[in-house]
C-alpha positions in Angstrom: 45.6 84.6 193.8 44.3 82.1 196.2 45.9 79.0 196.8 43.5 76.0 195.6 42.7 73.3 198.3 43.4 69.9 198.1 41.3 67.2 197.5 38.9 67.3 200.9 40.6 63.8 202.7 43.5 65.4 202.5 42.9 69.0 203.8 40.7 67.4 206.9 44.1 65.5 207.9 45.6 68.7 208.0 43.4 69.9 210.1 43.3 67.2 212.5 46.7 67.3 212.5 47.4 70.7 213.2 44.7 70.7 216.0 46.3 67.3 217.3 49.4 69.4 217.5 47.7 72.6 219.0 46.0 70.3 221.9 48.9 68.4 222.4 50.8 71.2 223.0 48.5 72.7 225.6 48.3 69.9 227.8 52.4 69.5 227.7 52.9 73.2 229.1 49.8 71.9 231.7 51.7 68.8 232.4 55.3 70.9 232.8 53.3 73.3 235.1 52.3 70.1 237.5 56.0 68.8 237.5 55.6 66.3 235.1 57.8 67.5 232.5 61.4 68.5 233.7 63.9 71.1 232.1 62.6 73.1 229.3 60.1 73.4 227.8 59.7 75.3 223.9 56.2 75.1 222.8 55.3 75.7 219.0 51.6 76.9 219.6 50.7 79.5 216.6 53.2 78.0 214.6 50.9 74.8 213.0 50.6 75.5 210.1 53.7 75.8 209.4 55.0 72.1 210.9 52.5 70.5 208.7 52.5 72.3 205.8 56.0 71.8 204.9 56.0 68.2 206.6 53.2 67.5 203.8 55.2 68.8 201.1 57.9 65.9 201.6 58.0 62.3 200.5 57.9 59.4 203.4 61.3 58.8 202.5 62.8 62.7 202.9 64.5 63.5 206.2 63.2 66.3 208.9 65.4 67.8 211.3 64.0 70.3 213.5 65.2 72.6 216.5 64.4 72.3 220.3 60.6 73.1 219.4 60.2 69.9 217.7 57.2 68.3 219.5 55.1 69.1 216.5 57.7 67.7 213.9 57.7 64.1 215.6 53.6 64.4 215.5 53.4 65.5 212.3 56.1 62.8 210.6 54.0 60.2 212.7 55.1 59.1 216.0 52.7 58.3 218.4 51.7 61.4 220.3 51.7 58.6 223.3 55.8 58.2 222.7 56.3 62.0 222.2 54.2 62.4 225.9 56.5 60.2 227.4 59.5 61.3 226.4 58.4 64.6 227.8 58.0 62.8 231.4 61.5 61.3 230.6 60.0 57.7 230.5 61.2 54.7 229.4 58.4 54.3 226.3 59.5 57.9 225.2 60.5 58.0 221.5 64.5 58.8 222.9 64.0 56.3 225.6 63.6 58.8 228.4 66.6 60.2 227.8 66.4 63.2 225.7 63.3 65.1 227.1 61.8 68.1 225.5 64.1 69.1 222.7 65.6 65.5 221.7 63.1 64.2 219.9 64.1 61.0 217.5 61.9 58.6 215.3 64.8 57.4 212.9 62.0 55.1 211.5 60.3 57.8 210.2 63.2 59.9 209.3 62.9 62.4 211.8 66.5 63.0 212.3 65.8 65.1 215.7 65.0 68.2 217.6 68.1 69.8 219.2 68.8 71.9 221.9 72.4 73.7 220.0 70.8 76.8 217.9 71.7 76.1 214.4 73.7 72.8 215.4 71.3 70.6 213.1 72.4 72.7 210.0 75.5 71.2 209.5 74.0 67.5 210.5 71.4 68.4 207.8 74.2 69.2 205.2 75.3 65.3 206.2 72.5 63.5 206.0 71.5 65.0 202.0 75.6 64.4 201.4 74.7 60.7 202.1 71.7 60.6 200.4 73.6 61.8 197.0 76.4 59.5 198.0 73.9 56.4 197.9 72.5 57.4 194.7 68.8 58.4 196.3 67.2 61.2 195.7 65.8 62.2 198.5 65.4 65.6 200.1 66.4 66.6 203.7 64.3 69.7 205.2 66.4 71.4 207.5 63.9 73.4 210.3 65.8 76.7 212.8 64.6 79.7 213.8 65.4 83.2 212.3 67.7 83.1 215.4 70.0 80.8 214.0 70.1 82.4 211.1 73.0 84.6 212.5 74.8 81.2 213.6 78.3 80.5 211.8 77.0 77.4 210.8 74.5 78.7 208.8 77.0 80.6 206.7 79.3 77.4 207.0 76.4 75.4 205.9 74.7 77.2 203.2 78.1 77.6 201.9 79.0 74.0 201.9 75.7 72.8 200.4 76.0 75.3 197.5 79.5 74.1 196.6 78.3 70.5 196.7 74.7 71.0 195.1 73.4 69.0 198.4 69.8 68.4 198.5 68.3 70.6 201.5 66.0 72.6 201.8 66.8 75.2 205.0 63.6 76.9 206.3 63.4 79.5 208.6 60.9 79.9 210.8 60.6 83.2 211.4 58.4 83.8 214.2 59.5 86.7 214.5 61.6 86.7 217.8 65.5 85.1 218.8 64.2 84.2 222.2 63.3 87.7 223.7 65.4 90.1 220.8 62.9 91.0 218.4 64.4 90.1 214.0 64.8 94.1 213.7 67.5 94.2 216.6 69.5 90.6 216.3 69.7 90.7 212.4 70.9 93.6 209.6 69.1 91.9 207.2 65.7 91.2 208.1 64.6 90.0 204.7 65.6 86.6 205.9 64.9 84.7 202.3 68.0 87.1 201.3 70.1 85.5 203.9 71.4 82.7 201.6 71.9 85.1 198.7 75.3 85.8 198.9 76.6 82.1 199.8 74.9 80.6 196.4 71.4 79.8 197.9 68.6 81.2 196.7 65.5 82.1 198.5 61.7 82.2 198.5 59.1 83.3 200.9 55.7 81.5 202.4 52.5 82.7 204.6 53.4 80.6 207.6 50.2 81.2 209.2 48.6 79.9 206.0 49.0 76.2 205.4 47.8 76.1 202.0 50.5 78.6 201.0 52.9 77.3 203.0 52.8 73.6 201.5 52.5 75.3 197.7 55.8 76.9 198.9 57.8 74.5 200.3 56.2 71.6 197.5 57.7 73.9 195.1 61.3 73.9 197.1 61.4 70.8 197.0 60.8 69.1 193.9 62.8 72.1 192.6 65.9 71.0 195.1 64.9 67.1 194.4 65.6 67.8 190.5 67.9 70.5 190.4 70.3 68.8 193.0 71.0 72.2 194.8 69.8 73.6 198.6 67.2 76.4 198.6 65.9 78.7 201.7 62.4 78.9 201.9 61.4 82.0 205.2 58.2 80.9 206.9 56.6 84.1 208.5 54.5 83.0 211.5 54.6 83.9 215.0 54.5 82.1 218.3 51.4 82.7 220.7 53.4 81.8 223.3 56.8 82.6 225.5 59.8 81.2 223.7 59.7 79.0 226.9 57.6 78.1 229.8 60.1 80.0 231.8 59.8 83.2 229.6 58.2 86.3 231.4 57.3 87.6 227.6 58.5 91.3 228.8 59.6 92.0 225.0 56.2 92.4 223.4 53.1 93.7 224.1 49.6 91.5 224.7 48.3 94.0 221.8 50.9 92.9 219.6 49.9 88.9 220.5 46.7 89.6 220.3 46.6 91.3 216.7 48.6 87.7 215.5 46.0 85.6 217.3 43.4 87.3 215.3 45.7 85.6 212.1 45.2 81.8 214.1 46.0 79.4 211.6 43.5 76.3 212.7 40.6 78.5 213.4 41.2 80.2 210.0 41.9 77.3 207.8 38.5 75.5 209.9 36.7 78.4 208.4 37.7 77.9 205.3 37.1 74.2 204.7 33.1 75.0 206.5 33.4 77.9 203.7 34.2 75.5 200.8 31.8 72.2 202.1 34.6 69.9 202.8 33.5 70.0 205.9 30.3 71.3 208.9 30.6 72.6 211.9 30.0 69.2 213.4 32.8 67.6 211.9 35.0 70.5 213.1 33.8 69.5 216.5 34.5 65.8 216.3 38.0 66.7 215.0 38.9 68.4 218.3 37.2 65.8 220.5 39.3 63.4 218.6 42.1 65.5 219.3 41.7 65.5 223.2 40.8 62.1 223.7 44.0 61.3 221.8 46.3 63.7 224.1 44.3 62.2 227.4 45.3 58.6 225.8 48.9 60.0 225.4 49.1 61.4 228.8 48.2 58.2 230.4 50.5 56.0 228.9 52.8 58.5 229.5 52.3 58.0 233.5 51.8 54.0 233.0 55.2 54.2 231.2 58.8 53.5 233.9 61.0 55.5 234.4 64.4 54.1 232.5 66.6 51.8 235.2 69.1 52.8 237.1 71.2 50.5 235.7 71.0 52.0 232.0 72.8 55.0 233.3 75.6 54.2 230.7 74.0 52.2 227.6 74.2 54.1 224.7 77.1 56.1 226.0 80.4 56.5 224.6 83.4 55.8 226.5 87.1 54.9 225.4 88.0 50.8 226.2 87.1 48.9 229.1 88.2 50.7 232.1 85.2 51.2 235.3 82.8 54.0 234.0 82.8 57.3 235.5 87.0 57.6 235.8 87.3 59.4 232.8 87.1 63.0 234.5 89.7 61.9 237.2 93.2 60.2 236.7 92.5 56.2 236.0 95.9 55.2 236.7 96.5 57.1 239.7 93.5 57.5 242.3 93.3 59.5 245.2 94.8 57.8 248.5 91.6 56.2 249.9 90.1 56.6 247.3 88.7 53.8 245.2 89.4 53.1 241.4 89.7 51.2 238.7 91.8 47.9 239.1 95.4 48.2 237.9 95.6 47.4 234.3 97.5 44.3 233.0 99.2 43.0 229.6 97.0 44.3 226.5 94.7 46.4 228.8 97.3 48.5 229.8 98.1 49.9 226.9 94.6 51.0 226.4 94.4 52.6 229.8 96.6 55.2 228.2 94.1 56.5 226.4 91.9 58.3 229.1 95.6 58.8 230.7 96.4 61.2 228.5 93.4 62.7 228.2 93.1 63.6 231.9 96.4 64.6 232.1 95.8 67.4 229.7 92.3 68.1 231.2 94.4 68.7 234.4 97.3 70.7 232.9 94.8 73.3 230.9 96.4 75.6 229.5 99.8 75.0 230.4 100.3 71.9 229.0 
């Protein structure tokens, strides 16, 4: 049975927002192929449908958290693609201030809790973030987005586990597209039945079309509310497929162009345009002005992106955590005792003393290893 449409305002957003995402994402690997983009790069392109989808099956209040292919995830909660761009160049005006490129992503004011680079470390952060949410009394919903990769993590097990035992509002989705990096789901998992993954640690799971937003929203709606009123996690497998390398440095020697070529024919934006042209909510003109919107809004986002600084030099060390008020950058060295010539901090008196201890002891063990 076919899943109904929403009313037709709300299915064109989803597809201006997927095709925002799609174009978006095309001119980022252009932009890392020029230079403009440093480190990696982890491109979601094929996988639409599934970022907005689920992302339209949550409340403004819920929490996302994502992996490092969470370009998409900020779009689709809402930060400018403009901030997202920028953030890519490692700019100032980026929405982690330049400083977490790629696959730290963060809009905390619109409760995207992150994209991040660990696979599977946002599980357990996920776990924390619906524990607070119960422990304040709210009942909101955190959906927890990693790859069928991270599915064979410890902390999936350690997660799952822990958010049975404490009924702990989550909702963990998979995205199975398929491939761990280059090792194809048949030869990095025994079970490749991934909704079956949570089975056996109190969580149980259901299954969506993630090249099909329609089924994918009835899906993870369904999750959701039933995790919202229930009070316990669920783990919802989105089947979908990336069209491109799991990086921009990925040769893609582990499939065949047949094999992306047959998934291409399954494009989610193409196939959901032809179904809202199918059902009059909207022309072939409109479909049109949607993608023109879409590029003039990535050309926008790549030129504030290049208008944008570059973070001081000076800022080196805001934001980062360091024990007392000794100089910065001693902490890997002995603070107390410097190298003869070499210079250091100043010699600690009275109540700063004792807190030059700290990074003392610390160092001291760093340099003993295993002997200590």
């Amino acid at each position: 049975m076919a899943t109904p449409l929403p009313d037709p305002d709300t299915a064109r957003e989803w597809l201006q927002t997927m095709t925002l995402i799609r174009r978006f994402e095309e001119r980022a690997g252009e932009m890392y192929a020029r230079a403009k983009v440093g480190g990696f790069l982890h491109l979601s392109i094929g996988e639409e449908a599934t970022i907005v989808g689920s992302a339209r099956a949550l409340r403004e209040r819920d929490y996302l958290i994502s992996t490092y292919r969470s370009h998409g995830h900020a779009l689709v909660r809402g930060t400018p693609p403009g901030n997202v761009m920028a953030e890519l160049f490692g700019k100032r005006d980026g929405c982690s201030h330049g400083r977490g490129g790629s696959m730290h992503m963060f809009d905390s004011q619109r409760r995207f809790m992150g994209g991040y680079g660990i696979v599977g470390g946002n599980l357990p952060i996920a776990a924390g973030i619906a524990l607070a949410s119960d422990y304040r009394g709210e009942d909101e919903v955190t959906l927890c987005v990693f790859g069928d990769g991270a599915s064979n993590q410890g902390t999936f097990g350690e997660t799952l586990n822990l958010a049975a035992l404490w009924r702990l509002p989550v909702v963990f989705m998979v995205t199975n597209n398929q491939f761990g990096m280059g090792t194809a789901l048949g030869r990095h998992s025994a079970v490749t039945d991934l909704r079956r993954k949570g089975e056996s640690l109190g969580v149980p799971g259901m299954r969506c079309d993630g090249m099909d937003v329609l089924d994918t929203h009835a899906v993870v709606a369904e999750a959701v509310e039933r995790v919202r009123s229930e009070r316990r996690p669920l783990l919802v497998e989105a089947v979908t497929y990336r069209f491109r390398g799991h990086s921009m440095a990925d040769p893609e020697e582990y499939r065949t162009k047949d094999e992306v070529a047959q998934w291409r024919e399954r494009d989610p934006i193409p196939a959901f345009g032809d179904l809202l042209e199918r059902e009059g909510a909207i022309d072939a003109q409109e479909r049109a002005r949607i993608d023109a919107h879409a590029l003039s809004r990535v050309d926008e986002a790549v030129a504030f992106a290049e208008a944008s600084p570059f973070p001081a030099p000076d800022s080196l060390y805001d934001d980062v955590y360091v024990l007392g008020d000794q100089v910065r950058g001693w902490y890997s060295v002995r603070t107390l005792q410097p190298p003869d010539g070499a210079g250091g901090p100043p010699a600690a008196t009275g109540a700063d003393a004792v807190t030059d201890e700290i990074p003392q002891q610390i160092t001291s063990a760093l340099l003993a290893g295993e002997d200590a």
